[in-house]
Backbone as XML, in Angstrom:
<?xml version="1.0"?>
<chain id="A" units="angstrom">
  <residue number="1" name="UNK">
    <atom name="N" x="-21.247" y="11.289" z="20.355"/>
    <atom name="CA" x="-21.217" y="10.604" z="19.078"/>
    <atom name="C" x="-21.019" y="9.103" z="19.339"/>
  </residue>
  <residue number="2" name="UNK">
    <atom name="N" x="-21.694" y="8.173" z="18.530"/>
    <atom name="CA" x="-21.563" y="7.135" z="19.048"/>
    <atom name="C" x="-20.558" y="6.664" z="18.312"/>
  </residue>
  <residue number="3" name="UNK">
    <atom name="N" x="-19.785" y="5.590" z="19.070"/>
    <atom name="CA" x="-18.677" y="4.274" z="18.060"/>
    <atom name="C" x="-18.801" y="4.379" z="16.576"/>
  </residue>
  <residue number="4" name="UNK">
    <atom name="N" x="-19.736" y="4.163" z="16.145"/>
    <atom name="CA" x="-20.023" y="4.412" z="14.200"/>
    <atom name="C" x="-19.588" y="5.563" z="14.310"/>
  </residue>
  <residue number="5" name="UNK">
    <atom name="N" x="-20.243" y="5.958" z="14.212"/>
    <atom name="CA" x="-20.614" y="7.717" z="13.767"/>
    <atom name="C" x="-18.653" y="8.288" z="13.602"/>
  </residue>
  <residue number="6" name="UNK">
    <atom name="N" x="-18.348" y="8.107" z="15.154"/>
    <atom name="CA" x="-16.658" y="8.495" z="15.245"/>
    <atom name="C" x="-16.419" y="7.698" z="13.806"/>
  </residue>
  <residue number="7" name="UNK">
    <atom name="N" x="-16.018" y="6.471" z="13.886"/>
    <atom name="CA" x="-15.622" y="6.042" z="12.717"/>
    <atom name="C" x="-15.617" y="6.413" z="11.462"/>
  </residue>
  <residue number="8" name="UNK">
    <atom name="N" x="-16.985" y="6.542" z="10.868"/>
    <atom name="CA" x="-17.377" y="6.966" z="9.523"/>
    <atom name="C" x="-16.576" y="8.579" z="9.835"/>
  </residue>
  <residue number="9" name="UNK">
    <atom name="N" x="-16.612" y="9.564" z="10.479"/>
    <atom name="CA" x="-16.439" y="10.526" z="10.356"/>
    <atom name="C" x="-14.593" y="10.730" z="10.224"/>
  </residue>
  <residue number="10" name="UNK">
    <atom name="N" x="-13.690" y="9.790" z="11.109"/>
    <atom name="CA" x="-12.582" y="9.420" z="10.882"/>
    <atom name="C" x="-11.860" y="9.174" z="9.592"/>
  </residue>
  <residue number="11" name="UNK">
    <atom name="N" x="-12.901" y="7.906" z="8.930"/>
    <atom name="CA" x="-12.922" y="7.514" z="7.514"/>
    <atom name="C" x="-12.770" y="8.838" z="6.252"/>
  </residue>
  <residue number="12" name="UNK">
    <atom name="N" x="-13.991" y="9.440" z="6.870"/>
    <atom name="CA" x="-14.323" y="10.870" z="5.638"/>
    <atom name="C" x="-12.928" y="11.560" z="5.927"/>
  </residue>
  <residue number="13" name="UNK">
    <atom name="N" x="-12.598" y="11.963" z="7.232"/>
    <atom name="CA" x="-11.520" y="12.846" z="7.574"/>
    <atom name="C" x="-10.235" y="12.578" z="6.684"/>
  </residue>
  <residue number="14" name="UNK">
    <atom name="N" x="-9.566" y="11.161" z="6.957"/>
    <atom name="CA" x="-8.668" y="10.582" z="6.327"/>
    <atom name="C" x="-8.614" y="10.651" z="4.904"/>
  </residue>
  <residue number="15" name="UNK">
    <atom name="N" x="-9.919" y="9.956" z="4.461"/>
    <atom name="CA" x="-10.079" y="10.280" z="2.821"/>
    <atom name="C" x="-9.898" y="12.020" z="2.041"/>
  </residue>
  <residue number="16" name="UNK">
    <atom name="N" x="-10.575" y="13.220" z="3.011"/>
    <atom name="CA" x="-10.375" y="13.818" z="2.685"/>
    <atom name="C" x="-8.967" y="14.337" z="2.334"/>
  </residue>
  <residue number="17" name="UNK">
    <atom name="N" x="-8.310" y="14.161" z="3.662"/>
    <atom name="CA" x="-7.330" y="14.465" z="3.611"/>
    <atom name="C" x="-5.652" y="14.199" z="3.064"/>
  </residue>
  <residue number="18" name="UNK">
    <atom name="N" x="-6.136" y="12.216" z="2.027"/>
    <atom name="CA" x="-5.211" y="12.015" z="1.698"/>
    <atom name="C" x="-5.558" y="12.366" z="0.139"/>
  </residue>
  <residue number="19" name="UNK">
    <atom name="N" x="-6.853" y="12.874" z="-0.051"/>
    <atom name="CA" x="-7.081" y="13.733" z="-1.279"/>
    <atom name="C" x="-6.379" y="14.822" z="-1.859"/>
  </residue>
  <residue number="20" name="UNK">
    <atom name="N" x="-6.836" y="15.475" z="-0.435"/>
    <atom name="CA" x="-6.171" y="16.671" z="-0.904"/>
    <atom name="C" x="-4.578" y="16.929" z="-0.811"/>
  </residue>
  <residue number="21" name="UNK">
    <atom name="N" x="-4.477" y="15.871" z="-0.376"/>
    <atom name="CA" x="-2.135" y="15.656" z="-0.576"/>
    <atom name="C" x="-2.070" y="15.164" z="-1.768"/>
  </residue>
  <residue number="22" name="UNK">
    <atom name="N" x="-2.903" y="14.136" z="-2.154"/>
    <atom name="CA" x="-2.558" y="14.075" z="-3.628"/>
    <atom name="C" x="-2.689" y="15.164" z="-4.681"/>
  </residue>
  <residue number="23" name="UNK">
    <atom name="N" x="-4.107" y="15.943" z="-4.728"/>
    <atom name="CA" x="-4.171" y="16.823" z="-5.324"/>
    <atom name="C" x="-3.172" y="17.954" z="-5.325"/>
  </residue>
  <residue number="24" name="UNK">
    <atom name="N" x="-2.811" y="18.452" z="-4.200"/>
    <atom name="CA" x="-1.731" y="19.453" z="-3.978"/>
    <atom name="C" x="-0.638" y="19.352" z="-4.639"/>
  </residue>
  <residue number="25" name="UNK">
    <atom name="N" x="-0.283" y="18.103" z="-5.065"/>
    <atom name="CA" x="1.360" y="17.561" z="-5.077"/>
    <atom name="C" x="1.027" y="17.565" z="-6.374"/>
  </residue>
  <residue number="26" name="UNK">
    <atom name="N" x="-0.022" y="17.362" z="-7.218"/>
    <atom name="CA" x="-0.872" y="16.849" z="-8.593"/>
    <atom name="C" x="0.068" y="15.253" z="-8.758"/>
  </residue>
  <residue number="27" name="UNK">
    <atom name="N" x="-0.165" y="14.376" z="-7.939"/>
    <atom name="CA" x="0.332" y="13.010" z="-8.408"/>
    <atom name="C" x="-0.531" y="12.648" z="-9.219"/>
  </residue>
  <residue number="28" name="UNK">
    <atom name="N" x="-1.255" y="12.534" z="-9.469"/>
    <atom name="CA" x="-2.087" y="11.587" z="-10.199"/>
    <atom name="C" x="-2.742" y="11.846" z="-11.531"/>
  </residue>
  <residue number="29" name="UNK">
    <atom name="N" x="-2.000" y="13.135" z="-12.039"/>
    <atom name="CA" x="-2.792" y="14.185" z="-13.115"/>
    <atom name="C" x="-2.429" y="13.730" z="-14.463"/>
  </residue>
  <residue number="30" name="UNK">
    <atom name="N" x="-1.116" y="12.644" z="-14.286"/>
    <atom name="CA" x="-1.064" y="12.395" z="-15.438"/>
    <atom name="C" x="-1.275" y="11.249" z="-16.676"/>
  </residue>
  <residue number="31" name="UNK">
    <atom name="N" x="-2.515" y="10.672" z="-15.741"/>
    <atom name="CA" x="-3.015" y="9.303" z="-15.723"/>
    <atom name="C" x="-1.589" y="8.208" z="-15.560"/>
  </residue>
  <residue number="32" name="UNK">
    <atom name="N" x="-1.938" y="7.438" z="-16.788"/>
    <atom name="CA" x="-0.983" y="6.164" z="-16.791"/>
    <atom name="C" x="-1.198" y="5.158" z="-15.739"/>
  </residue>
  <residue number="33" name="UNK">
    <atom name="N" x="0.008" y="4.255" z="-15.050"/>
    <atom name="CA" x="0.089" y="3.062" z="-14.103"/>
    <atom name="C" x="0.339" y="3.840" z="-12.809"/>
  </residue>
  <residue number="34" name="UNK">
    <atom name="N" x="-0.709" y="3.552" z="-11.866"/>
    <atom name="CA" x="-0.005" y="3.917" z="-10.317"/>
    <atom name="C" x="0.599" y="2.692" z="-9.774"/>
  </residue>
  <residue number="35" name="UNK">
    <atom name="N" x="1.539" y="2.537" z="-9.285"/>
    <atom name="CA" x="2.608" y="1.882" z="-8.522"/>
    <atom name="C" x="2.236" y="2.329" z="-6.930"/>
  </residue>
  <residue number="36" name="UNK">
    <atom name="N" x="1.822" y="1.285" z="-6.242"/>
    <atom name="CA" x="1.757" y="1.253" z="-4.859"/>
    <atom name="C" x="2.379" y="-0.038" z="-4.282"/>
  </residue>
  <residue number="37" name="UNK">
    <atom name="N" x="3.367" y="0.425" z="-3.254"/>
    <atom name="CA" x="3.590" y="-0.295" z="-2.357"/>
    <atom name="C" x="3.052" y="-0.779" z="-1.056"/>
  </residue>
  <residue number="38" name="UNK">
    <atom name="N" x="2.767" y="-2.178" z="-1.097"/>
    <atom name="CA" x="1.979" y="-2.686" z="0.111"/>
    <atom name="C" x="2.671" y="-3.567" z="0.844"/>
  </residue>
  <residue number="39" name="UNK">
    <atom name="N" x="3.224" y="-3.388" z="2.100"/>
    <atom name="CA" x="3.258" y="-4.198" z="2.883"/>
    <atom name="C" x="2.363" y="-4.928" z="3.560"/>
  </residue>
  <residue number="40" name="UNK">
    <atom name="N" x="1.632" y="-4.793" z="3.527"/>
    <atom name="CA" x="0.036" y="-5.412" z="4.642"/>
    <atom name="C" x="0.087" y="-4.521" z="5.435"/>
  </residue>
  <residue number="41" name="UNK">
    <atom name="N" x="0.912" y="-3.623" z="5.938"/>
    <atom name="CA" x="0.422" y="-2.794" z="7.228"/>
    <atom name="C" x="-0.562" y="-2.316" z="6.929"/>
  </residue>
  <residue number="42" name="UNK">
    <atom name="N" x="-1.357" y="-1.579" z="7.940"/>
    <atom name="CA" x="-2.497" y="-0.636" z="8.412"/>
    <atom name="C" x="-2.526" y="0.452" z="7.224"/>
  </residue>
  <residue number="43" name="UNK">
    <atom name="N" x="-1.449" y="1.432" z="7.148"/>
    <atom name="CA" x="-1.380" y="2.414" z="6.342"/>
    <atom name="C" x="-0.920" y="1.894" z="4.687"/>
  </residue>
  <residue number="44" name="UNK">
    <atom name="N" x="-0.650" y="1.188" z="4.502"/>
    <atom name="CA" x="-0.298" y="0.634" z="2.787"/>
    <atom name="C" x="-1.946" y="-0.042" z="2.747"/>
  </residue>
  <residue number="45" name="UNK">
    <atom name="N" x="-2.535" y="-1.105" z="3.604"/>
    <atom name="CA" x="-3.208" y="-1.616" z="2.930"/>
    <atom name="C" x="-4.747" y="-0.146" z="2.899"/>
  </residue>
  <residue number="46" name="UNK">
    <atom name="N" x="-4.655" y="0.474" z="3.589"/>
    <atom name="CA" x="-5.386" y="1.746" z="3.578"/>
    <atom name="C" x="-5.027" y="2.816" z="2.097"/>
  </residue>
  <residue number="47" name="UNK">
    <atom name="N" x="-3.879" y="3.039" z="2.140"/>
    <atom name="CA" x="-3.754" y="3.678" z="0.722"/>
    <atom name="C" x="-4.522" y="2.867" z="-0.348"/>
  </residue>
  <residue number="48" name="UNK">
    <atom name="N" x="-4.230" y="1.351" z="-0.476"/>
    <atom name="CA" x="-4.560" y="0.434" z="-1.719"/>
    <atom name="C" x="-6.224" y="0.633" z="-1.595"/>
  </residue>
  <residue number="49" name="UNK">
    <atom name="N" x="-6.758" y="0.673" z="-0.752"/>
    <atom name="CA" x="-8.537" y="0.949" z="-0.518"/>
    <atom name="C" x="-8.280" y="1.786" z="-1.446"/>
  </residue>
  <residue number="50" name="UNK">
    <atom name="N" x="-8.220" y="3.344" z="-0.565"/>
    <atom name="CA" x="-8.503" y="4.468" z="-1.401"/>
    <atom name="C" x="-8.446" y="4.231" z="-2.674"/>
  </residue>
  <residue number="51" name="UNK">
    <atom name="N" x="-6.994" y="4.065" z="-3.436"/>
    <atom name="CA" x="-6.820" y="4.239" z="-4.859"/>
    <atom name="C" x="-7.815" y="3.511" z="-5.944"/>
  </residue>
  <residue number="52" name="UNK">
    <atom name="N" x="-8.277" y="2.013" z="-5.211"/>
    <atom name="CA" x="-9.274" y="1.180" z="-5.736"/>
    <atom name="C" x="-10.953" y="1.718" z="-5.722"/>
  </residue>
  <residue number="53" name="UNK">
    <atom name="N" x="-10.652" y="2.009" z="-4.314"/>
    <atom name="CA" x="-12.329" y="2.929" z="-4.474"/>
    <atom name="C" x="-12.823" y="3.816" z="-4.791"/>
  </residue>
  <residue number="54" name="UNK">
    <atom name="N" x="-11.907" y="4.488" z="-5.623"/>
    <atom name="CA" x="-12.070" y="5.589" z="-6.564"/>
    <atom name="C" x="-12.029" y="7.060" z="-5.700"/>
  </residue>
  <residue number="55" name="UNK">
    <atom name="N" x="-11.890" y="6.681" z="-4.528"/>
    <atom name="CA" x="-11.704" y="8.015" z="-3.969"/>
    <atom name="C" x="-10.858" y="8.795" z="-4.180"/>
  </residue>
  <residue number="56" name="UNK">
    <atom name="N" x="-9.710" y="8.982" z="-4.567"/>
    <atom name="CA" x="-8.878" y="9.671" z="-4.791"/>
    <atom name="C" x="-8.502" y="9.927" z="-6.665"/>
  </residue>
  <residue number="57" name="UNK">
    <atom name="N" x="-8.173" y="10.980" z="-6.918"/>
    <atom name="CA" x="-7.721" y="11.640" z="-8.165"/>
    <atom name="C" x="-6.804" y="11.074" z="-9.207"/>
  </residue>
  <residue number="58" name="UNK">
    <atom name="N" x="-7.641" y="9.908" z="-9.759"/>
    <atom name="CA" x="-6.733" y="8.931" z="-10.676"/>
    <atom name="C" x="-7.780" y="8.566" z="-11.718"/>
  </residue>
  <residue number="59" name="UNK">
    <atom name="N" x="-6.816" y="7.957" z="-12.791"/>
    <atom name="CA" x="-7.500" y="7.827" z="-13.844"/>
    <atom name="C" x="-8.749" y="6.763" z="-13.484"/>
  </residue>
  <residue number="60" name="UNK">
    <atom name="N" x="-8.267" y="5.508" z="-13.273"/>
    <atom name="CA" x="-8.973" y="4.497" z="-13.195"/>
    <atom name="C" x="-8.081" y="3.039" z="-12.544"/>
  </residue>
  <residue number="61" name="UNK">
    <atom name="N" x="-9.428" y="2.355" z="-11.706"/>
    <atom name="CA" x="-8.208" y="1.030" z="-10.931"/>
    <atom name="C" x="-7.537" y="0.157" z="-11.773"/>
  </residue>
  <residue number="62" name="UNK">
    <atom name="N" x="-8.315" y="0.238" z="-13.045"/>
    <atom name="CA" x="-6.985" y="-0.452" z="-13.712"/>
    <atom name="C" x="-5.679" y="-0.107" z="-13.794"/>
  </residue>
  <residue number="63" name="UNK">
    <atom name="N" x="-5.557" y="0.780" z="-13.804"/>
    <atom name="CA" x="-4.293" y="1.646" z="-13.893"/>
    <atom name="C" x="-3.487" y="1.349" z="-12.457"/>
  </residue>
  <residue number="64" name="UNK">
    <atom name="N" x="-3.847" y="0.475" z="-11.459"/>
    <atom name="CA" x="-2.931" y="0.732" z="-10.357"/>
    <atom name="C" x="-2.415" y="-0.618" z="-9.933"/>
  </residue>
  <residue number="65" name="UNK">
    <atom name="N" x="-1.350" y="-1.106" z="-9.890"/>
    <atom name="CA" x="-0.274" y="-2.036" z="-9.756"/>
    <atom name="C" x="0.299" y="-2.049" z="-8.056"/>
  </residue>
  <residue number="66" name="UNK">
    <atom name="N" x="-0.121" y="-3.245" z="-7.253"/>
    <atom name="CA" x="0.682" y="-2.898" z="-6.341"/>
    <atom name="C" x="1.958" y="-3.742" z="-6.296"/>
  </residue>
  <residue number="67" name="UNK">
    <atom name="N" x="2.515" y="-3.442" z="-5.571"/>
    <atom name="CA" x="3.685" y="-4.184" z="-5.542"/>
    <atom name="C" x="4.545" y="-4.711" z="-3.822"/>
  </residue>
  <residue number="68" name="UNK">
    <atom name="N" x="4.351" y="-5.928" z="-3.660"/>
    <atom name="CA" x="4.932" y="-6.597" z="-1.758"/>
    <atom name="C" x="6.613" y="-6.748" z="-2.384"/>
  </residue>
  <residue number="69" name="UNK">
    <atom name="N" x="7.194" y="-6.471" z="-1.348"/>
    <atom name="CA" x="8.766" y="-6.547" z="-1.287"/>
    <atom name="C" x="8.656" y="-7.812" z="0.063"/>
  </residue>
  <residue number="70" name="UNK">
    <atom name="N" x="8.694" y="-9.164" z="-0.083"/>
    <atom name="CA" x="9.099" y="-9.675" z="0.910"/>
    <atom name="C" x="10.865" y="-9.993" z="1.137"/>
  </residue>
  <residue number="71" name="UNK">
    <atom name="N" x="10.988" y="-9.047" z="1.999"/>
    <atom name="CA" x="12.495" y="-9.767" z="2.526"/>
    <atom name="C" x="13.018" y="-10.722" z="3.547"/>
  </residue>
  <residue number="72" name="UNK">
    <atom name="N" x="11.815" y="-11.577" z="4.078"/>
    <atom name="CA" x="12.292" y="-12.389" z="4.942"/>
    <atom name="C" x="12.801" y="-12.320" z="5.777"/>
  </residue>
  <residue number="73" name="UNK">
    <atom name="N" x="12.553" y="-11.327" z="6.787"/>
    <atom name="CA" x="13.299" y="-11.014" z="7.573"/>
    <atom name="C" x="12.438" y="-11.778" z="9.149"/>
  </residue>
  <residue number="74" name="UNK">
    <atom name="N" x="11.141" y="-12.075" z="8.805"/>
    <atom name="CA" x="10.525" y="-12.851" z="9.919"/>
    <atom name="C" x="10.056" y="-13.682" z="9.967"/>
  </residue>
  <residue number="75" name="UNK">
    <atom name="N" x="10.719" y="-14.986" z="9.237"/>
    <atom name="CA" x="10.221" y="-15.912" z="8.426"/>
    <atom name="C" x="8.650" y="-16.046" z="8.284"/>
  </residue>
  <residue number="76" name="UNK">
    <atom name="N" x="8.158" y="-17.377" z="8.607"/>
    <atom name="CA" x="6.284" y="-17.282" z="8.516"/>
    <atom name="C" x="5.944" y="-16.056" z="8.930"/>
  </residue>
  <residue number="77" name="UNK">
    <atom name="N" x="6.184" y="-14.892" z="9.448"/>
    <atom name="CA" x="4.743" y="-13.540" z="9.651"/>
    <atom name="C" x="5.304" y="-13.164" z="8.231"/>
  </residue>
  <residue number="78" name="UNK">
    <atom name="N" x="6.791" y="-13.195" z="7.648"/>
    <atom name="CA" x="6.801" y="-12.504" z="6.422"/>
    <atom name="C" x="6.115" y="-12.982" z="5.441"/>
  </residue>
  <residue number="79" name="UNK">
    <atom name="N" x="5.717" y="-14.192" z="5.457"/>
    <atom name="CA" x="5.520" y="-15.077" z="4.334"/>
    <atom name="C" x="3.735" y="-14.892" z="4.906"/>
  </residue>
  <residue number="80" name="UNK">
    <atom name="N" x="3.105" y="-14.836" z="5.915"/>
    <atom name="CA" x="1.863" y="-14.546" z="6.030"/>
    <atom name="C" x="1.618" y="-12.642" z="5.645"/>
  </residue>
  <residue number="81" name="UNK">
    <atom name="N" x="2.089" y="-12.261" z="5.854"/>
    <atom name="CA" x="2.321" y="-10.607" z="4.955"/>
    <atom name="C" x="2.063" y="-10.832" z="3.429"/>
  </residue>
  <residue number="82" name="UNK">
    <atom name="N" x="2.759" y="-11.952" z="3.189"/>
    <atom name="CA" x="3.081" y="-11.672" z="1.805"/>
    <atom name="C" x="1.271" y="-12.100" z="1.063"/>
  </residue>
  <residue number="83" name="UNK">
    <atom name="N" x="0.820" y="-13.473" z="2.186"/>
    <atom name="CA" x="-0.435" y="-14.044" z="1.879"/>
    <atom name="C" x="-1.675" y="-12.905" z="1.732"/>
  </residue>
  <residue number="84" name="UNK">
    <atom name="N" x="-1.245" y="-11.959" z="3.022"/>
    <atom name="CA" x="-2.656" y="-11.164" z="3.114"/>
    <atom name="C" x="-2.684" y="-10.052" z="1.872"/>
  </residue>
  <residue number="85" name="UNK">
    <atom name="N" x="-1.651" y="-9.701" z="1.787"/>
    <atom name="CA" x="-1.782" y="-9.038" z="0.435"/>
    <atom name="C" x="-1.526" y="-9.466" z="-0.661"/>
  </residue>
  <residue number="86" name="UNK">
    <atom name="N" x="-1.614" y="-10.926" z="-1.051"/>
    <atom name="CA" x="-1.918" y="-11.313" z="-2.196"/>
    <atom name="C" x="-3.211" y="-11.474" z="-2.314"/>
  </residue>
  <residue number="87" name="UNK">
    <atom name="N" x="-4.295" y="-12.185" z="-0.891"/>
    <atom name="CA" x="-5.439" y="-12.470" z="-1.040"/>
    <atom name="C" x="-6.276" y="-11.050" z="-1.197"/>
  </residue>
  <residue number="88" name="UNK">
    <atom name="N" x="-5.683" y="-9.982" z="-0.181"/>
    <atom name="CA" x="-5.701" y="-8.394" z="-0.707"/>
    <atom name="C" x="-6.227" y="-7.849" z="-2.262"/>
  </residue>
  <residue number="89" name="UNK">
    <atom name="N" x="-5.497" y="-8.422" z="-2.745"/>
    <atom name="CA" x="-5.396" y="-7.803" z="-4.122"/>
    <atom name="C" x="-6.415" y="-8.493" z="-5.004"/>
  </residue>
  <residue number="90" name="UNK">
    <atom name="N" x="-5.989" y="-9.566" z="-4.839"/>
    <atom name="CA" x="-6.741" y="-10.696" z="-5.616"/>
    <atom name="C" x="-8.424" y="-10.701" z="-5.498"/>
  </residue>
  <residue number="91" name="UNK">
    <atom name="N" x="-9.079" y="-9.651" z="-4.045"/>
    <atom name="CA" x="-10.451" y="-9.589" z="-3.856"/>
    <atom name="C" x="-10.802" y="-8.044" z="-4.756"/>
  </residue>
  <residue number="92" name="UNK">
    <atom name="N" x="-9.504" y="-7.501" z="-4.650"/>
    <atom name="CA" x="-9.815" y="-6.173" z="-4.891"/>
    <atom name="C" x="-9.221" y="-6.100" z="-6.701"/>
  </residue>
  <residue number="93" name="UNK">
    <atom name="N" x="-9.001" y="-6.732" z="-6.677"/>
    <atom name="CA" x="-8.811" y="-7.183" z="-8.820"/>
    <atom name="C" x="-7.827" y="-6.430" z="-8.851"/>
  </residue>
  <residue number="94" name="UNK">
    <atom name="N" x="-7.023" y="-6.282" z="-8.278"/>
    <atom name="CA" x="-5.112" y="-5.127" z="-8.641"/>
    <atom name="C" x="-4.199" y="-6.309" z="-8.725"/>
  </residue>
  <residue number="95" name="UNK">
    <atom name="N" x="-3.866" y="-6.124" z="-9.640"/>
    <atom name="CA" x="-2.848" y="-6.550" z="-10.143"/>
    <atom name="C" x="-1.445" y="-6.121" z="-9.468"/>
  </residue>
  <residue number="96" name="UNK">
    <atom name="N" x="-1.034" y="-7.711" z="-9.125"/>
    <atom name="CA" x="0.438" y="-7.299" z="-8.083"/>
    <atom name="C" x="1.729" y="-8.331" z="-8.408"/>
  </residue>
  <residue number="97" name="UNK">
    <atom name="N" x="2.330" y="-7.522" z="-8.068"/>
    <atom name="CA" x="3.955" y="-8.055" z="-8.442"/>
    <atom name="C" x="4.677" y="-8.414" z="-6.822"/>
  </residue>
  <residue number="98" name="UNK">
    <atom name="N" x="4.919" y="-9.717" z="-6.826"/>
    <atom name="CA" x="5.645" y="-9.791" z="-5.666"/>
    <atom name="C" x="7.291" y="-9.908" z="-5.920"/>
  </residue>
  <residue number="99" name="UNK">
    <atom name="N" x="8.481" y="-9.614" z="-5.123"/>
    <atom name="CA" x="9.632" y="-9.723" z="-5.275"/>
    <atom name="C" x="10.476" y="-10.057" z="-4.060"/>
  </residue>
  <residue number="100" name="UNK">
    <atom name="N" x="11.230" y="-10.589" z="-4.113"/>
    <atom name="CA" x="12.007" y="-11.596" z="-3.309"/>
    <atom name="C" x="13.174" y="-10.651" z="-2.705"/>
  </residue>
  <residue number="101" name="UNK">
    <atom name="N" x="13.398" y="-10.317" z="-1.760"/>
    <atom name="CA" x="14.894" y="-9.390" z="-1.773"/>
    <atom name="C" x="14.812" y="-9.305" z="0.031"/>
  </residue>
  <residue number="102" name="UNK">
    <atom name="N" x="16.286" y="-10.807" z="0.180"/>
    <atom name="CA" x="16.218" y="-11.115" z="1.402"/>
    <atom name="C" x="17.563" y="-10.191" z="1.746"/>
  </residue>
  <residue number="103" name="UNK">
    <atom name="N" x="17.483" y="-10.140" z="3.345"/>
    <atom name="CA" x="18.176" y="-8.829" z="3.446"/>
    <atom name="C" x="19.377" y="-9.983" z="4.891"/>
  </residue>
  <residue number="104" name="UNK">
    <atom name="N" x="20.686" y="-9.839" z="4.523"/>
    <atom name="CA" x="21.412" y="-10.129" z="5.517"/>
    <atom name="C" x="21.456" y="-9.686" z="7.313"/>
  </residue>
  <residue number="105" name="UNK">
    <atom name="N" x="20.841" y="-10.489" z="8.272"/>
    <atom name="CA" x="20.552" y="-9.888" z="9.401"/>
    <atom name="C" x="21.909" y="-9.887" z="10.007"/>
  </residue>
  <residue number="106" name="UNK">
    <atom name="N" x="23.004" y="-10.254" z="9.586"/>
    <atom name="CA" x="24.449" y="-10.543" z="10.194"/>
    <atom name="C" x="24.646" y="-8.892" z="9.975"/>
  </residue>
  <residue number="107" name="UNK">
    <atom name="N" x="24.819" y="-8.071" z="9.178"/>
    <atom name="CA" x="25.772" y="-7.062" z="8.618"/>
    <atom name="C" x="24.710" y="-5.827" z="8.955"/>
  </residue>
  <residue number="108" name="UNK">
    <atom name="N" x="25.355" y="-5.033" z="9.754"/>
    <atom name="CA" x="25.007" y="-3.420" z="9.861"/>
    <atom name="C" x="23.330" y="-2.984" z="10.449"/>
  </residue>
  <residue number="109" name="UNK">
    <atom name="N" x="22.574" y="-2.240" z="9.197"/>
    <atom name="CA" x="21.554" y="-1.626" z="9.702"/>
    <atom name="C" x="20.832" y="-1.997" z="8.949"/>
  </residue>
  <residue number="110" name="UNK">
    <atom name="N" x="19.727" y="-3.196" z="9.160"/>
    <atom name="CA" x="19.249" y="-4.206" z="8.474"/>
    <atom name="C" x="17.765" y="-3.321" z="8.016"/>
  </residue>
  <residue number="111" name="UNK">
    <atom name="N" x="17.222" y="-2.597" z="8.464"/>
    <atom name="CA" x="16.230" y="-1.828" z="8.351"/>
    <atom name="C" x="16.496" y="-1.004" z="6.659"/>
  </residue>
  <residue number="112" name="UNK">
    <atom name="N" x="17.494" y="-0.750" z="7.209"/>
    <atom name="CA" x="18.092" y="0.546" z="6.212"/>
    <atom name="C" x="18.477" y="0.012" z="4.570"/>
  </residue>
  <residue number="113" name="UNK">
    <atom name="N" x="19.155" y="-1.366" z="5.271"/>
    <atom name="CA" x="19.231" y="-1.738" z="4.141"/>
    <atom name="C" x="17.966" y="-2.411" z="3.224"/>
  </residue>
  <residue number="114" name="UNK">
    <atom name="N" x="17.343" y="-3.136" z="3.801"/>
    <atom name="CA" x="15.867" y="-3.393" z="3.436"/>
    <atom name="C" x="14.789" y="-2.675" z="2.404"/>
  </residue>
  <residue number="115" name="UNK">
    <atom name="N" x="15.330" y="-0.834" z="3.468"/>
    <atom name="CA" x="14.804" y="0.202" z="2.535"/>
    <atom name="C" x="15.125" y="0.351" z="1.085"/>
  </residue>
  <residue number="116" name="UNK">
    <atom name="N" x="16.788" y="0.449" z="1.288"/>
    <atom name="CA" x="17.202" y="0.752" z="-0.228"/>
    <atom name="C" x="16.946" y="-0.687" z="-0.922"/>
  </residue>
  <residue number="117" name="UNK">
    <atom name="N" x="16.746" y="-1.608" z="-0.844"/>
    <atom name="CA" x="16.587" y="-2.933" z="-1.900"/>
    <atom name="C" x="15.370" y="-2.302" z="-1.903"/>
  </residue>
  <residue number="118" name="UNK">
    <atom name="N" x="14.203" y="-2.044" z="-1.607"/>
    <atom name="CA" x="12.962" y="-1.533" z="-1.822"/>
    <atom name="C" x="12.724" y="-0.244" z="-3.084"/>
  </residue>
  <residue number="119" name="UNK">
    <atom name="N" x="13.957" y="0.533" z="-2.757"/>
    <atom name="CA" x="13.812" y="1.515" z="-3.898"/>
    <atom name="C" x="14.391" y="1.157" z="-4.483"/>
  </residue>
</chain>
C-alpha cells in the first residue's frame, strides 16, 4: 500500500471509529450546543475536524463551540497554542471562547491542578 493509500485508510479507520463511540454512548442525540475542548494538540484539534465536517452524529456545526483554556504555564508556546487555535477556528467558522486560568508552578501537582481549573 502506498504512503496515501495507508493514510486515507487510517483517516476512514479513525473516523469510523470515533463514530461509533459517539453513537454507542448516544452523545450527540440530543442536538443543542456541542462544547469541545481544544488545546491545539494532535487529538483535540482532530476531534474539532470531525465535529465540523459533519462526520460524526450531530445536529449541525453551528451548534459546536470550542473552547482553549490557556494557563500559562509555557509562556510564548502557550500563547502560540492559544494562536493556532484561534486561527483554527476562525478558518473553520466555530465559534470559540478563550479563558485565562493561570495555574501556580510554586505549589504541588501543577498538572492536576490545571485539570480541575479546566473542569
Amino acid at each position: 500500500m502506498k504512503p496515501e493509500q495507508t493514510r486515507i485508510y487510517f483517516l476512514r479507520d479513525c473516523t469510523s471509529r470515533v463514530r461509533e463511540f459517539c453513537e454507542d454512548r448516544d452523545l450527540f442525540s440530543g442536538g443543542g450546543r456541542v462544547g469541545v475542548m481544544v488545546s491545539g494538540g494532535q487529538d483535540s484539534v482532530a476531534l474539532l475536524h470531525l465535529l465540523v465536517s459533519g462526520a460524526l452524529p450531530i445536529a449541525a456545526p453551528a451548534d459546536i463551540v470550542a473552547v482553549h483554556v490557556n494557563h500559562h504555564l509555557r509562556g510564548d508556546e502557550s500563547n502560540a497554542d492559544q494562536a493556532l487555535v484561534e486561527g483554527l477556528c476562525r478558518r473553520l467558522g466555530v465559534r470559540l471562547v478563550v479563558d485565562h486560568r493561570p495555574v501556580d508552578k510554586t505549589e504541588g501537582n501543577v498538572q492536576e491542578r490545571a485539570r480541575e481549573l479546566r473542569r
